[in-house]
C-alpha positions in Angstrom: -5.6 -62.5 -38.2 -3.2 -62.7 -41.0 0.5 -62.9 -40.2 0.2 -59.7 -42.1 -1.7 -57.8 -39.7 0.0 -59.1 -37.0 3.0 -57.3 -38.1 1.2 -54.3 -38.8 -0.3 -54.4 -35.6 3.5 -54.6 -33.8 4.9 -52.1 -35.7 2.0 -49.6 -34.8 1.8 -50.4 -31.1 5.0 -48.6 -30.3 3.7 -45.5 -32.3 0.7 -45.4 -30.8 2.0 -45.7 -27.0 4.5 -42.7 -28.6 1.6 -40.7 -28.9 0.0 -41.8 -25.8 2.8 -40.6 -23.7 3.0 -37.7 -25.5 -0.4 -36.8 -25.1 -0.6 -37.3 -21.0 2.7 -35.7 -20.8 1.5 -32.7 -22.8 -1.7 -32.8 -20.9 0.1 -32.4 -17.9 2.4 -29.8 -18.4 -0.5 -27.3 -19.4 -2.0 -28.6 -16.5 0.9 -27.3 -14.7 1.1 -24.0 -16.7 -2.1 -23.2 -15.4 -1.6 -23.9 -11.6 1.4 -21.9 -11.4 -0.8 -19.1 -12.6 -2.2 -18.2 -9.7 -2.0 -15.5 -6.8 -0.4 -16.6 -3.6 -0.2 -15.0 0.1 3.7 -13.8 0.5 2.8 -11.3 3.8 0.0 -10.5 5.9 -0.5 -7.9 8.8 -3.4 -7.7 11.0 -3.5 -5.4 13.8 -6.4 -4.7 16.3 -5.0 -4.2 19.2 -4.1 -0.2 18.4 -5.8 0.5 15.1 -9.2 3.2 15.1 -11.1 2.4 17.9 -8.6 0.1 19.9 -10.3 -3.9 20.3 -13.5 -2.9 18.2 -11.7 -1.7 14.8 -9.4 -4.4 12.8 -7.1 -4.6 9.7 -5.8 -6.8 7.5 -3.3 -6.2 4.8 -2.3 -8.8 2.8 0.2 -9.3 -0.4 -0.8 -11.7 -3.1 2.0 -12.4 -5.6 1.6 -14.1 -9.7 5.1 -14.6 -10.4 4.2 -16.1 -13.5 3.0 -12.8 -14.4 5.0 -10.9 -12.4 2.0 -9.3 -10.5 1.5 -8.1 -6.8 -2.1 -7.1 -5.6 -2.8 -5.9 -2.1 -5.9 -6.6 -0.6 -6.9 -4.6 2.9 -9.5 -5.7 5.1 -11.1 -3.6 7.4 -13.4 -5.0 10.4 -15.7 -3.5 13.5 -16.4 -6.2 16.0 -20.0 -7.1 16.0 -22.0 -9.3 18.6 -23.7 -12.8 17.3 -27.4 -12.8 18.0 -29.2 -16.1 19.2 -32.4 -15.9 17.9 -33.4 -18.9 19.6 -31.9 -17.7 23.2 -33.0 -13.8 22.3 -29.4 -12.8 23.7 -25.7 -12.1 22.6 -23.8 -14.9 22.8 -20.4 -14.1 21.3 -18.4 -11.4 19.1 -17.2 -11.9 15.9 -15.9 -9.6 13.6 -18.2 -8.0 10.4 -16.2 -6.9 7.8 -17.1 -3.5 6.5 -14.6 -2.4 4.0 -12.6 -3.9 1.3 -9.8 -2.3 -0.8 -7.5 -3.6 -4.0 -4.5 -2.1 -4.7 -1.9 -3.3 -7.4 1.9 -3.5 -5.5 5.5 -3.1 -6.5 6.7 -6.2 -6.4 10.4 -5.3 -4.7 9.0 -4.0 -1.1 7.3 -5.4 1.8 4.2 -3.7 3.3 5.8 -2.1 6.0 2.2 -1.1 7.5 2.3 1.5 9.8 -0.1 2.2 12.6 0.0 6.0 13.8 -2.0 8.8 14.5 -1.7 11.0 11.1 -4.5 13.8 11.9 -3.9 14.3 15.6 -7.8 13.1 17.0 -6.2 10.2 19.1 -7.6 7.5 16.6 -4.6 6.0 15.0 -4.9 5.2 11.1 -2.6 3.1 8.9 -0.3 3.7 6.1 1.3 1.0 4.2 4.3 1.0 1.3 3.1 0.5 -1.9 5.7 1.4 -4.0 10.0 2.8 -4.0 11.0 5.6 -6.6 13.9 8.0 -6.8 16.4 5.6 -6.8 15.4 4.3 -3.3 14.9 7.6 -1.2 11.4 8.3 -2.2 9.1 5.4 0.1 5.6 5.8 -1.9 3.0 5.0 0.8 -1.2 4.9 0.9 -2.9 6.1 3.6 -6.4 5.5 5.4 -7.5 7.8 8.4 -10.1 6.6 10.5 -13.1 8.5 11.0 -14.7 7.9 14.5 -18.2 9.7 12.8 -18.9 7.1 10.1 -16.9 4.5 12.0 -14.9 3.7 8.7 -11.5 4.9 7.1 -11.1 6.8 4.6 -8.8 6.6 1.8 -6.4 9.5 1.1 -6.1 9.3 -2.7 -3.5 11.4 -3.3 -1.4 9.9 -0.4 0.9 8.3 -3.0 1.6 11.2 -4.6 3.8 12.3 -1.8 7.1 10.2 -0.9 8.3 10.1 2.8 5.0 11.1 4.5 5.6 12.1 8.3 3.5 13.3 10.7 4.1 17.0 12.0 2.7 17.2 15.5 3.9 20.8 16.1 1.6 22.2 12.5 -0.6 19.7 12.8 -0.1 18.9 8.9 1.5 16.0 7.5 5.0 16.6 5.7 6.5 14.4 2.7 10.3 14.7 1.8 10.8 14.5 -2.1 14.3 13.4 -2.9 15.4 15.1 -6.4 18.3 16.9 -7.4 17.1 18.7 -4.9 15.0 18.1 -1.4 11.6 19.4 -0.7 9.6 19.4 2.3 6.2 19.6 1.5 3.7 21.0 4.1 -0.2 19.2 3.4 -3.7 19.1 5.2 -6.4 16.6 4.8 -9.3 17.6 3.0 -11.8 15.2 3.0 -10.4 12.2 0.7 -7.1 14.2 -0.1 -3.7 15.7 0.6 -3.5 19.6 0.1 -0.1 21.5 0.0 -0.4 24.9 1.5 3.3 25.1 1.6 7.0 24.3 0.7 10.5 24.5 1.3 13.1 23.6 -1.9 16.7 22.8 -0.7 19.0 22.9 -3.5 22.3 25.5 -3.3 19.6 28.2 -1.8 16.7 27.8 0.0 13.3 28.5 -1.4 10.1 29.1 0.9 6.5 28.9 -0.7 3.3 29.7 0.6 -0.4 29.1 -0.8 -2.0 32.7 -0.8 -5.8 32.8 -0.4 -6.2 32.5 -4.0 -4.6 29.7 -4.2 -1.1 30.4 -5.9 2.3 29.9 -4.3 4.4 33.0 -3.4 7.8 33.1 -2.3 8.0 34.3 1.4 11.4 33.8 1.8 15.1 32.8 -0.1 18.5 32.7 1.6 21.5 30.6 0.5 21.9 27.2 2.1 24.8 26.9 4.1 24.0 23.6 6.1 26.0 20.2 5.7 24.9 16.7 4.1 22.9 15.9 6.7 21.0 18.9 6.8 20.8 19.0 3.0 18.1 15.6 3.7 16.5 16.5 6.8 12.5 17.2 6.9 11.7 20.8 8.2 8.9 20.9 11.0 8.3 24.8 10.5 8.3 27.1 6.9 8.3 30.1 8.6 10.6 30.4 10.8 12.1 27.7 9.2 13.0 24.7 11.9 14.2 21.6 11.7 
């Protein structure tokens, strides 16, 4: 080699370990890019101790967060213990449990899931609500909710269910209520109807007090209006009856 090329040779060597570097170090900051944008577990719940058919029905409910994205995704499980089968030994010779439903839900991503195990329809088999969202400033707790049905053996989704903030169940109508937080407050009075939430009735707290009822055909008439004389407290509280009205 010439004494030429050797000096050609050392002034390129530091350029191309430059771009060597560069390379692997670019390499492996999109490398990194692209792990961090992925979905991770923040909270799980899993009951089966209380849930549908108490030690045969479970759940699982489980947050998965992107914060590169900014994303939440909730994914609910929903087993029935099932036996294991030896073929070989033609007997049962364990449980296990089958999974038989499978639900995804996006999620805000500022609340917890705050599951909820309770009876919502008053036929002893306890269902599940959990929090998938906050509105109205904080007051309004958006929640979905799954009744078990001991026919099918499966739950069903209420798809409406987030439609109505603050849902409570009412064990002297038998309904379910939701407390809507405004300018006003209004207790809202709702049966389930197969997949759904239906409002036969209402009560609107501003400075009177409003009383609706769904007629047969369907429309809401006013059945009652006095002025509200109540104090701060009552001005948020839930009412349990529409007519007479009760707290």
């Amino acid at each position: 080699m010439s004494w030429k090329g050797f000096f050609t040779m050392k002034l390129l060597r530091p350029i191309f370990l430059a771009s060597f570097i560069y390379i692997i170090f670019n390499s492996c900051l999109k490398e990194k890019e692209k792990s961090s944008d992925v979905y991770f577990s923040s909270e799980k719940f899993i009951d089966s101790l209380n849930i549908g058919e108490k030690g045969i029905t479970k759940i699982a409910v489980e947050n998965f967060r992107n914060d590169k994205r900014e994303d939440n995704i909730v994914v609910l499980n929903f087993y029935r213990q099932d036996s294991i089968w030896n073929y070989k030994k033609q007997k049962n010779v364990g449980k296990t449990w089958k999974s038989m439903q499978k639900f995804y839900f996006d999620k805000d991503g500022l609340t917890g899931i705050n599951a909820e195990i309770s009876d919502f329809n008053g036929d002893g088999f306890k269902d599940l609500m959990y929090q998938s969202g906050i509105a109205g400033r904080g007051g309004n707790t958006i929640r979905k909710l799954f009744i078990y049905d001991p026919k099918s053996k499966e739950f069903i989704y209420i798809k409406n269910s987030d439609h109505y903030p603050n849902l409570s169940y009412n064990s002297d109508l038998k309904c379910i209520n939701s407390l809507i937080l405004t300018g006003s407050t209004i207790t809202s009075f709702l049966k389930i109807k197969s997949d759904s939430l239906d409002e036969f009735a209402r009560v609107d707290v501003s400075d009177t007090i409003v009383v609706e009822e769904k007629d047969s055909s369907g429309k809401f008439r006013v059945i009652e209006k006095r002025k509200f004389t109540g104090n701060d407290d009552d001005f948020y509280k839930t009412f349990r009856r529409y007519k007479p009205l009760e707290y």
